[in-house]
PALOZA-254869 format. One record per atom (N, C-alpha, C): x, y, z. Coordinates in pm, whole numbers, padded with zeros to 5 digits, always signed. Each point is the difference from the previous one (the first is absolute). Layout:
XYZ/...
***
This chain:
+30861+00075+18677/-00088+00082-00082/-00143-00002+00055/-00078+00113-00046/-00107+00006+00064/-00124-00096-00078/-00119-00054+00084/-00098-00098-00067/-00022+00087-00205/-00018-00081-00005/-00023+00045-00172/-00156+00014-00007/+00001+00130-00061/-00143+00040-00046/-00094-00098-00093/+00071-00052-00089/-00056-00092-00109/+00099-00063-00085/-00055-00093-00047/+00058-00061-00094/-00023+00015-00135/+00071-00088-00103/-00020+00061-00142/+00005-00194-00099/-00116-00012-00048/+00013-00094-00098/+00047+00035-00095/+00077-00102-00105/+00007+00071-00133/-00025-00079-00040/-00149-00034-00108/-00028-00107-00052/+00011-00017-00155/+00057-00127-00010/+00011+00014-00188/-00072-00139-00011/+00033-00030-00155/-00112-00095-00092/+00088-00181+00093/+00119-00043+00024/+00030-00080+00049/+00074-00065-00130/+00045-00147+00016/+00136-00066-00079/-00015-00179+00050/+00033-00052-00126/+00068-00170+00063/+00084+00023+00106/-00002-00079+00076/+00059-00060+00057/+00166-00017-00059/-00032-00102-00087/+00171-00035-00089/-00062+00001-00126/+00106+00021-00074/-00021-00022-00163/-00024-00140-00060/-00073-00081+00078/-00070-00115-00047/-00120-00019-00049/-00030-00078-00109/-00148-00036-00033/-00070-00027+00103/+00020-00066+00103/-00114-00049+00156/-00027+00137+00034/+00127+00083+00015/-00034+00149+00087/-00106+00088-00068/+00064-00012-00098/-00042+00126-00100/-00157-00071-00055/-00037-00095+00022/-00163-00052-00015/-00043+00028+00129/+00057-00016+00111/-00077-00004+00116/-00024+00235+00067/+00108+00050-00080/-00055+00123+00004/-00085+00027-00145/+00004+00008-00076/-00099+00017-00138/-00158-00052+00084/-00032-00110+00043/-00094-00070+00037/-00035+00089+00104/+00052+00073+00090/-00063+00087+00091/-00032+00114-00070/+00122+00038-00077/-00035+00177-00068/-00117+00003-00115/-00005-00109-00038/-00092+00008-00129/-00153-00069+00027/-00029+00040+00132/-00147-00119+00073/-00038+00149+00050/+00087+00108+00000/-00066+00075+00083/-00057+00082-00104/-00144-00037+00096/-00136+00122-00108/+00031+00154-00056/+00127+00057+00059/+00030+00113-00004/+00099+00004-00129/+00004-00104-00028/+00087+00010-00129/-00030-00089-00128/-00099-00092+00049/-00069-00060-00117/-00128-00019+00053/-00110+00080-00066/-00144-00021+00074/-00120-00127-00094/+00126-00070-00042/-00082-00095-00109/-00166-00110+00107/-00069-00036-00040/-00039-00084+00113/+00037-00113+00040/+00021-00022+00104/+00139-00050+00102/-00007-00166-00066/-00150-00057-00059/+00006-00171-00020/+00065+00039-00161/+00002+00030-00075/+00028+00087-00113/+00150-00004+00011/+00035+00053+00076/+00142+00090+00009/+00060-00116+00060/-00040-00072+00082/+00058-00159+00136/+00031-00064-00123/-00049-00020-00092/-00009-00131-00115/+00139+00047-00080/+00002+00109-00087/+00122+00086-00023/+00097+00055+00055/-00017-00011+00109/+00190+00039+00108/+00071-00141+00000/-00105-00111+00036/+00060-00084+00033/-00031-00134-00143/-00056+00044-00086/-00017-00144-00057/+00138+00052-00135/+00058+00122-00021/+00050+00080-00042/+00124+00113+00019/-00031+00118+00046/+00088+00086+00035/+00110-00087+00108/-00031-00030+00089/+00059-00057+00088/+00097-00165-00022/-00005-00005-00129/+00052-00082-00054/+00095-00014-00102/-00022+00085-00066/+00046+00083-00088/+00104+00113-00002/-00002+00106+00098/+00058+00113+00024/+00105+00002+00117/-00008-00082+00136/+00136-00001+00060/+00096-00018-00050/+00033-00114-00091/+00131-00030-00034/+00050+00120-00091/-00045+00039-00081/+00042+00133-00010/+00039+00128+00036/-00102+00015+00086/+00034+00078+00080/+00084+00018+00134/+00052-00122+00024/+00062-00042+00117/+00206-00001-00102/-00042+00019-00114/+00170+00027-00094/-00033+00128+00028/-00079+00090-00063/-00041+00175+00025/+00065+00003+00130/-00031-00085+00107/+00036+00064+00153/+00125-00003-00018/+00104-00101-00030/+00110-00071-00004/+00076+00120-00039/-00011+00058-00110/+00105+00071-00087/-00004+00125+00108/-00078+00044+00071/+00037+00144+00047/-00046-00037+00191/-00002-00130+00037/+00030-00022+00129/+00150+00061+00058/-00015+00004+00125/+00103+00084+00088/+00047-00110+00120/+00095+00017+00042/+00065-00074+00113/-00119+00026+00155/-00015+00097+00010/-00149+00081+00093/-00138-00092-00060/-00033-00016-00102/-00083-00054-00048/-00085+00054-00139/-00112+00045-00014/-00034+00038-00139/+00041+00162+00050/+00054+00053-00154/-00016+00123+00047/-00115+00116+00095/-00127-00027-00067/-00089+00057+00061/+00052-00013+00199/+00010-00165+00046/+00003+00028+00128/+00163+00035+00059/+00069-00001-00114/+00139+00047+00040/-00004+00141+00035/-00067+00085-00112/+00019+00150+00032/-00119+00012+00054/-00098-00052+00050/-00114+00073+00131/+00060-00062+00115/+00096-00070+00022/+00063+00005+00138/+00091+00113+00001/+00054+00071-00099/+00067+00136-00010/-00041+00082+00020/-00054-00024-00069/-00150+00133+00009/-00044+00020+00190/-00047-00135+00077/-00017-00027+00118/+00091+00094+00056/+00124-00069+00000/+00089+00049+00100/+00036+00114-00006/+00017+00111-00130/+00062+00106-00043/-00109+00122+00070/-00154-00063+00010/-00114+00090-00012/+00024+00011+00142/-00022-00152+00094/+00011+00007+00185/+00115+00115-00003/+00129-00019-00043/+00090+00093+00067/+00008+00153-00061/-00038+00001-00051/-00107+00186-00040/-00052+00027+00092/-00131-00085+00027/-00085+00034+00058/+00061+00013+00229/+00062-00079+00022/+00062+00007+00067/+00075+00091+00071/+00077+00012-00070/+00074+00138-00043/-00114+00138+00010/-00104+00016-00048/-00049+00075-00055/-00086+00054+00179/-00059-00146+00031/-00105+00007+00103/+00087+00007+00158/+00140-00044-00005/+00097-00035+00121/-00079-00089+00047/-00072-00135-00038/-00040-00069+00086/+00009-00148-00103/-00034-00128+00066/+00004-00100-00082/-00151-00012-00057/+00024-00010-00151/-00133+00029-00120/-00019-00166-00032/-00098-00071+00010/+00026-00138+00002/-00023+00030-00202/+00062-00046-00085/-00068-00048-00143/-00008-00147-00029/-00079-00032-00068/-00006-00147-00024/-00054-00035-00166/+00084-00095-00050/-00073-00013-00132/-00086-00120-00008/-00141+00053-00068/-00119-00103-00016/+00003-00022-00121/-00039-00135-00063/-00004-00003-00143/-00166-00077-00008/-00070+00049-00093/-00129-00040-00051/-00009-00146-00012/+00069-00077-00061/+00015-00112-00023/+00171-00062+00036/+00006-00144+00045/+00154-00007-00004/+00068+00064+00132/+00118-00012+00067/+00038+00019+00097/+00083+00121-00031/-00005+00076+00105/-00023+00014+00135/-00158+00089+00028/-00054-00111+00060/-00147-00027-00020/-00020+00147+00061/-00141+00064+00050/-00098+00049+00046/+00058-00019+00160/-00041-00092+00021/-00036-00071+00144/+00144+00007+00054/+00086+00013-00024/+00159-00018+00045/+00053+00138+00019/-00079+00109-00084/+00045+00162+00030/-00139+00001+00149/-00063-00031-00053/-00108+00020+00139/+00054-00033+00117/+00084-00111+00013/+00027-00038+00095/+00099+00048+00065/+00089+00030-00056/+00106+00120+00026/-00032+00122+00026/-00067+00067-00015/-00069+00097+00051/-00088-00014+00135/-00087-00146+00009/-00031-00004+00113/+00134+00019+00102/+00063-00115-00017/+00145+00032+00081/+00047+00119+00052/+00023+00080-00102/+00063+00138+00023/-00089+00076+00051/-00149-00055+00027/-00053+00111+00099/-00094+00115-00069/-00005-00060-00123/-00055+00106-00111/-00159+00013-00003/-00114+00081+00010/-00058-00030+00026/-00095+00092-00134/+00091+00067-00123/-00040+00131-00071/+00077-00054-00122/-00036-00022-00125/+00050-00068-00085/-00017+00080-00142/+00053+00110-00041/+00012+00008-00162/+00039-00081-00105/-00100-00050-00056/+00016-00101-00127/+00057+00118-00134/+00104-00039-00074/+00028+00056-00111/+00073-00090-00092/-00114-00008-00065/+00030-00117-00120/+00072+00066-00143/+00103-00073-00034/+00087+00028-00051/-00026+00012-00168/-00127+00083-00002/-00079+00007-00126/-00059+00178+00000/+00092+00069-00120/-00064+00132+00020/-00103+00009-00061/-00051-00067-00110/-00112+00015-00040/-00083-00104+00035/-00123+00047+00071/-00074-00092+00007/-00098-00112-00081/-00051-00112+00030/-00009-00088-00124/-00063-00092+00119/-00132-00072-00027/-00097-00093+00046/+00129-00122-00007/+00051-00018-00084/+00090-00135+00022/+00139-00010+00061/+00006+00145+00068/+00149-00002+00092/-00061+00064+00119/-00008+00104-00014/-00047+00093+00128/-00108-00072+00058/-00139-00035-00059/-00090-00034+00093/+00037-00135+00072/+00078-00078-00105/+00051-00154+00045/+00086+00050+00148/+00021+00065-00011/+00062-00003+00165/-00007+00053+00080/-00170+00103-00004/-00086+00018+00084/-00089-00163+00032/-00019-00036-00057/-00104-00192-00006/+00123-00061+00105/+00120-00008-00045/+00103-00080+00038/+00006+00008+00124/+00057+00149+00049/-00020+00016+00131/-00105+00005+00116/-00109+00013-00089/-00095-00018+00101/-00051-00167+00024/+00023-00075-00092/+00011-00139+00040/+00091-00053+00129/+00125+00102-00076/+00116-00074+00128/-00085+00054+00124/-00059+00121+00022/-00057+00041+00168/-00117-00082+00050/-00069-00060-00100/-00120-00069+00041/-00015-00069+00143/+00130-00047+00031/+00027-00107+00115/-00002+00078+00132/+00103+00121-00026/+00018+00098+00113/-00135+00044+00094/+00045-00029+00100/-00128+00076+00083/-00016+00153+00058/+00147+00022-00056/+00007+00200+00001/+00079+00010-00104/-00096+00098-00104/+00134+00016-00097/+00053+00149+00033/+00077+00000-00112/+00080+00142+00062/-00072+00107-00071/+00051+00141-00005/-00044+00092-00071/+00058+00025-00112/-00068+00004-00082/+00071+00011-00175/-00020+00143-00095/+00106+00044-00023/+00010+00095-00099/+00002-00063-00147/-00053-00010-00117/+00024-00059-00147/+00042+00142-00075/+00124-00054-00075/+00026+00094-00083/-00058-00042-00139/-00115+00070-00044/-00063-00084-00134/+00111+00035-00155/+00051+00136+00000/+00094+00032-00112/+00048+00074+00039/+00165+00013-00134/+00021+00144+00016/+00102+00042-00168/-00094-00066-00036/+00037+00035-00192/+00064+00127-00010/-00075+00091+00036/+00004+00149-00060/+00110+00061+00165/+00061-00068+00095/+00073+00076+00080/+00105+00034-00041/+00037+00087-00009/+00087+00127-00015/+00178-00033+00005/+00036-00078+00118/+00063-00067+00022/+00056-00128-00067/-00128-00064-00025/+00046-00132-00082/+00003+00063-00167/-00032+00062-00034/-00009+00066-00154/+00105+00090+00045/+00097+00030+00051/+00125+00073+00022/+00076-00121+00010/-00003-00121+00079/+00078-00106+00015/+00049-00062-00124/-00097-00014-00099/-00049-00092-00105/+00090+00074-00102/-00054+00181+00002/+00141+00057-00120/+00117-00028+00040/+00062+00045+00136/+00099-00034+00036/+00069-00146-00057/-00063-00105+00029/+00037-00102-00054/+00055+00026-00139/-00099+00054-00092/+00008-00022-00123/+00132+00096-00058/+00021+00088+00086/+00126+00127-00060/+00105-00067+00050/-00012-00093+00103/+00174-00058+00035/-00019-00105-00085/-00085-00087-00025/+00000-00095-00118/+00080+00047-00159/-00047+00149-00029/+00026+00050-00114/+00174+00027+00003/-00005+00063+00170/+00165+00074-00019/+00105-00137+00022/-00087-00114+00067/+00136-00162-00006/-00010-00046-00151/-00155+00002-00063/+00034-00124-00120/-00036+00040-00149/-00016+00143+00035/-00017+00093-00129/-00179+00026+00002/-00044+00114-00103/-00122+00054-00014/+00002-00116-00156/-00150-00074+00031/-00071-00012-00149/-00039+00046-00073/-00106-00032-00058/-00098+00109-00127/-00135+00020+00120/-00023-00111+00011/-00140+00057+00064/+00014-00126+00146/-00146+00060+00100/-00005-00091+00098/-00119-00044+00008/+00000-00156+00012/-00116-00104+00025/-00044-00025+00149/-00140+00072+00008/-00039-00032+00150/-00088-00127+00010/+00039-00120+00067/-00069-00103-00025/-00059-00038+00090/-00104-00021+00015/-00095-00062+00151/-00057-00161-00020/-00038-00033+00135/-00001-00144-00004/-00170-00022-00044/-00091-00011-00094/-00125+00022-00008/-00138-00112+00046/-00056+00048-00005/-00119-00073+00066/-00105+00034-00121/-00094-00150+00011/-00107-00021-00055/-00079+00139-00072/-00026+00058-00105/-00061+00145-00050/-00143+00001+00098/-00101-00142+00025/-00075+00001+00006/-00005+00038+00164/+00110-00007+00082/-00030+00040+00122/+00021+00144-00014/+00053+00133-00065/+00003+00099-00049/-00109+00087-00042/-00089-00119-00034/-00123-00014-00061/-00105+00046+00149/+00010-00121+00091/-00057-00014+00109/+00048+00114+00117/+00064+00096-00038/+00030+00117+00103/+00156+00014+00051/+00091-00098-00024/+00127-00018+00011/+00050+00112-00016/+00087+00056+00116/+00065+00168-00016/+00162-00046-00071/+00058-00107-00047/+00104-00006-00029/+00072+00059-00074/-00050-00030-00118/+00025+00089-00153/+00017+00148+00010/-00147+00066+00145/+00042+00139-00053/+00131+00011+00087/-00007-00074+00047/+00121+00062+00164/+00153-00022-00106/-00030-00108-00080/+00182-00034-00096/-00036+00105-00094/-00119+00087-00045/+00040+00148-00100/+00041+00093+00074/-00039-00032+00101/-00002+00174+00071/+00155-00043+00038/+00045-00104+00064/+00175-00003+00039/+00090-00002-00109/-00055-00067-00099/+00055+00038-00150/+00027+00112-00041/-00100+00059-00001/+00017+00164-00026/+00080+00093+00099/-00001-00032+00133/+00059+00066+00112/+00156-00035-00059/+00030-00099+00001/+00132-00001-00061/+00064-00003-00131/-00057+00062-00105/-00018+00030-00105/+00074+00171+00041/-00084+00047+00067/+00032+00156+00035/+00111+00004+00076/-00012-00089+00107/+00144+00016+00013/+00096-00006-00015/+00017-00062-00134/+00133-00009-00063/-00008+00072-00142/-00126+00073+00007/+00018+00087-00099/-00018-00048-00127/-00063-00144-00046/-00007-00057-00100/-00100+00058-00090/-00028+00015-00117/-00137+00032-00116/-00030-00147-00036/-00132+00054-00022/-00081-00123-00038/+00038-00084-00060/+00070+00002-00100/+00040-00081-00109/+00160-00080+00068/+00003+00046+00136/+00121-00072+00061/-00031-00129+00078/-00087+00012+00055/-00049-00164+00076/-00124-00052-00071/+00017-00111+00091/-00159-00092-00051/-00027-00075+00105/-00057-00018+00082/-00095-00060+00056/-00071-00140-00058/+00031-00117+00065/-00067-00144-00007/-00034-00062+00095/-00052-00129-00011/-00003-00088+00097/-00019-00131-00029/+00112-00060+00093/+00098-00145-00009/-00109-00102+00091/+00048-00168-00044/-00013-00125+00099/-00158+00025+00034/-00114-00014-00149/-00075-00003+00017/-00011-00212-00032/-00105-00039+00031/-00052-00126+00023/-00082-00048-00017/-00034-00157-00079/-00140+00004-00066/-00024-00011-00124/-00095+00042+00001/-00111+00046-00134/-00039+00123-00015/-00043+00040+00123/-00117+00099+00011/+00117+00158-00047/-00080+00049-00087/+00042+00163-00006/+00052+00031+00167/+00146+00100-00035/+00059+00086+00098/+00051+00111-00025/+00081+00090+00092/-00039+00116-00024/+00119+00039-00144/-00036+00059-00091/+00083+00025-00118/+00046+00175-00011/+00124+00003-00073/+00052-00069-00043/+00120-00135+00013/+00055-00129+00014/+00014-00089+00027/+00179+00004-00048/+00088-00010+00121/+00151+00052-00009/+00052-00048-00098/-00028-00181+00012/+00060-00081-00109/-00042+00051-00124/-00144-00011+00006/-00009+00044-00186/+00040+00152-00051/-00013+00090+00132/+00127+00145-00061/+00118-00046-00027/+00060-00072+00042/+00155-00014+00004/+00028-00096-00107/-00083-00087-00063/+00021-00106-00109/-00051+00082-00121/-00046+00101-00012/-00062+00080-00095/+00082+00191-00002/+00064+00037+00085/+00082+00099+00030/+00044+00073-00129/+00023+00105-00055/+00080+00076-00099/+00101+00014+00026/+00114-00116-00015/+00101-00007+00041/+00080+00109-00109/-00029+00036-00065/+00055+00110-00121/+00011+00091+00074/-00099+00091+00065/-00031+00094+00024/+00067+00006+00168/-00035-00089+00050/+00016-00006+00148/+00120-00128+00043/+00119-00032-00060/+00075-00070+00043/+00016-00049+00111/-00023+00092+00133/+00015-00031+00151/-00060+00063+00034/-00024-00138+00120/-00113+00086+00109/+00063-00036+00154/-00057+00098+00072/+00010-00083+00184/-00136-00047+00031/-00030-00079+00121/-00117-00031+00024/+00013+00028+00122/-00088+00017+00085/-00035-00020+00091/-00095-00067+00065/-00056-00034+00106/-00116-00041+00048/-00060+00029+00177/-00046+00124-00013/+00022+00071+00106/-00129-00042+00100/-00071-00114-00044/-00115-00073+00097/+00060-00092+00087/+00148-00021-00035/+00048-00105+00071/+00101+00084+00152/-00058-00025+00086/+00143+00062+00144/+00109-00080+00031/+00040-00147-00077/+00063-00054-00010/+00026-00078-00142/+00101-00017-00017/+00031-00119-00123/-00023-00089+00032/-00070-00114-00126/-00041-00125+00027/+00009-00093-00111/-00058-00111-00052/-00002-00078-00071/-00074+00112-00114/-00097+00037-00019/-00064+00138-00085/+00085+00068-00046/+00117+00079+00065/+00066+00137-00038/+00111-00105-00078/+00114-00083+00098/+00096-00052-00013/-00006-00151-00138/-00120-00052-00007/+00019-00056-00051/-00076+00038-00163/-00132-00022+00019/-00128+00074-00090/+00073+00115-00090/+00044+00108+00077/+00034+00144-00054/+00110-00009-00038/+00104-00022+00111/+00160+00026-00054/+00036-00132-00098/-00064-00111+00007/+00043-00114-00134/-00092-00047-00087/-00117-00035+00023/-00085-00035-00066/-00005+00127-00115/-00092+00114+00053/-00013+00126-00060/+00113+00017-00082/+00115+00064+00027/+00073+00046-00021/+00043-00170-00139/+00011-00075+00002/+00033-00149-00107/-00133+00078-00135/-00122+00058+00036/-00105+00028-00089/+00042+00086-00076/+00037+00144+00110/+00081+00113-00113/+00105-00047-00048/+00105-00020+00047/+00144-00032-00088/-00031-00068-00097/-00093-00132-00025/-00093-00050-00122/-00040+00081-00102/-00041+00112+00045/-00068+00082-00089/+00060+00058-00073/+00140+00036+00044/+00118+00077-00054/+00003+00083+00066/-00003+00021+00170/+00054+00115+00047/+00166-00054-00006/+00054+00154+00105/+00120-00001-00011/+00019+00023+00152/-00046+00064+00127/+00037-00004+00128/-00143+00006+00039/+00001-00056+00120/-00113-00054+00086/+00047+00006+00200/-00023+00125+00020/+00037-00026+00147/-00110-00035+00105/-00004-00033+00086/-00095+00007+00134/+00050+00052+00109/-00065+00106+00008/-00019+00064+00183/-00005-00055+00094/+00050-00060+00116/-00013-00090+00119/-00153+00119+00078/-00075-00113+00032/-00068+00033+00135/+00056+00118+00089/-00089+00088+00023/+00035+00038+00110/+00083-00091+00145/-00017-00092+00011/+00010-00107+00099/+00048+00057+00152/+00148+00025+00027/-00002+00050+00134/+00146+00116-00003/-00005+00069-00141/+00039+00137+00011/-00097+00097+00100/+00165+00068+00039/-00011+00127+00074/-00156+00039+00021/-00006+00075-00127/-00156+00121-00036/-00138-00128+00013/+00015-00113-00019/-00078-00110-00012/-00015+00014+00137/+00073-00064+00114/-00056+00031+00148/-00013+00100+00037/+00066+00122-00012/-00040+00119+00077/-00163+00058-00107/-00047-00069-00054/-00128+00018-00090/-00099-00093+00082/+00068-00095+00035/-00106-00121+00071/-00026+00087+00152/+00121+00037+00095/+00013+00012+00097/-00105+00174+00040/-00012+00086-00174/-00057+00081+00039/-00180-00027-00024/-00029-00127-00065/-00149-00010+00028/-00001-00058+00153/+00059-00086+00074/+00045-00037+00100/-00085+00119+00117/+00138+00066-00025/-00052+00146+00076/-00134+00093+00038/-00080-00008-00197/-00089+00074-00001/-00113-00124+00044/-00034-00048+00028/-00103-00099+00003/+00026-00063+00132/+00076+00049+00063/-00007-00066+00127/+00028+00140+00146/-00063+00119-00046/+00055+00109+00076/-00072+00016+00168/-00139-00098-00067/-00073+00014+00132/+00023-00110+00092/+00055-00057-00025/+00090-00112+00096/+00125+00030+00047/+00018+00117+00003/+00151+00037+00039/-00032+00126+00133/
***
């Protein structure tokens, strides 16, 4: 095959190691130090990760990992090695030449520095970053603009970089996303209404200029239309907020523990911020959530899988791929 034009990161938020309390403290302790996701002041915040959170919250969360761990490892890095491989041989296919992809994770392995290096290898010298976040958000997207440019610090040539900052409102992924939801309907039946749930962040960074919120209305609404729903058919929230501090409302758990189960017996959910299933969708949404409504007196409660590494899901990835990398070809 002929030299490859470029390569392709796909970067997501990262995972333990194993479903242990050691693991699952020693990633929390990286993900939750970074300023991009808690901007508390750092002697402030040092005293409370560790005299606290970090004491407190692995062992729990390291059962959370447990119940929806995979033989591959946590889901998240089970299906972005799918995602990996499914996207290279598209793209492959697509370009007739070898497309190097590599997955980077923000925190947690498979580091930064280990896709870099593979790419040095392969000769790559032109690098599109596309982080596995359509809406953009200071505590995902920018975290792995910071991330990666740490990992290059060392390099004494870095390569050339394309960043894909979003793509909420693409056309493609809001075609992907109904799709999902109409084969969901025609395998496990249509509900009453559908719950779009996002993973939320602090109100006050929203506050501070944060494009998140509008980017989850405007994809909210994009797929609202495309499935043809009226207003009074979805709702819009946001999940796995943390803390104290006000976040963005309205707040999934307290819709779903408070629900008109009279009126609205069943719902589907979705959570279309996520490009993979993870401890969030799989565990949070499909059991936690879902234990709140059935409490309440619903009567059916489904969840939508992730896009993860369906069909329309890569040939959606493979066509920002395309458009964002035309002058390198």
């Amino acid at each position: 095959m002929a030299q490859a034009p470029f390569g392709v990161l796909l970067a997501n938020l990262g995972t333990p190691d194993e479903p242990t309390p050691a693991a699952v403290r020693r990633y929390l302790g990286e993900f939750l130090w970074d300023r991009r996701v808690i901007d508390v002041s750092r002697p402030v915040w040092w005293f409370i990760l560790n005299a606290f959170v970090l004491r407190t919250r692995p062992k729990r969360v390291a059962e959370a990992y447990a119940s929806v761990w995979e033989a591959e490892g946590s889901p998240l890095l089970a299906i972005g090695r799918r995602q990996q491989r499914a996207l290279k041989a598209h793209l492959d296919a697509q370009y007739g030449c070898d497309i190097p992809v590599e997955l980077g994770m923000t925190y947690g392995k498979p580091t930064m520095e280990s896709a870099g290096l593979a790419f040095r290898r392969a000769g790559v010298n032109r690098i599109l970053v596309l982080p596995l976040y359509p809406q953009f958000s200071r505590t995902t997207t920018a975290a792995v603009f910071d991330r990666l440019a740490d990992a290059l610090k060392p390099c004494p040539d870095i390569p050339e970089l394309h960043f894909i900052r979003d793509y909420h409102d693409d056309s493609a992924y809001i075609a992907a996303l109904a799709e999902s939801v109409r084969e969901h309907w025609a395998t496990r039946g249509r509900q009453n209404h559908l719950l779009i749930s996002w993973h939320g962040i602090p109100k006050r960074y929203a506050d501070e200029g944060d494009p998140y919120p509008k980017h989850c209305k405007a994809t909210s609404e994009a797929l609202a239309r495309a499935l043809e729903l009226e207003p009074d058919q979805w709702t819009m929230t946001f999940q796995s907020r943390f803390g104290r501090e006000e976040w963005l409302q309205p707040y999934t758990d307290e819709t779903l523990k408070n629900w008109d189960v009279k009126a609205t017996p069943g719902i589907d959910v979705i959570c279309p911020g996520f490009a993979a299933d993870c401890l969030e969708t799989l565990e949070e949404i499909q059991e936690e959530n879902r234990g709140y409504f059935m409490e309440a007196g619903g009567e059916d409660y489904s969840y939508v899988p992730a896009l993860n590494d369906r069909e329309s899901h890569i040939e959606m990835l493979a066509g920002l791929v395309e458009r964002n990398t035309r002058n390198w070809c």
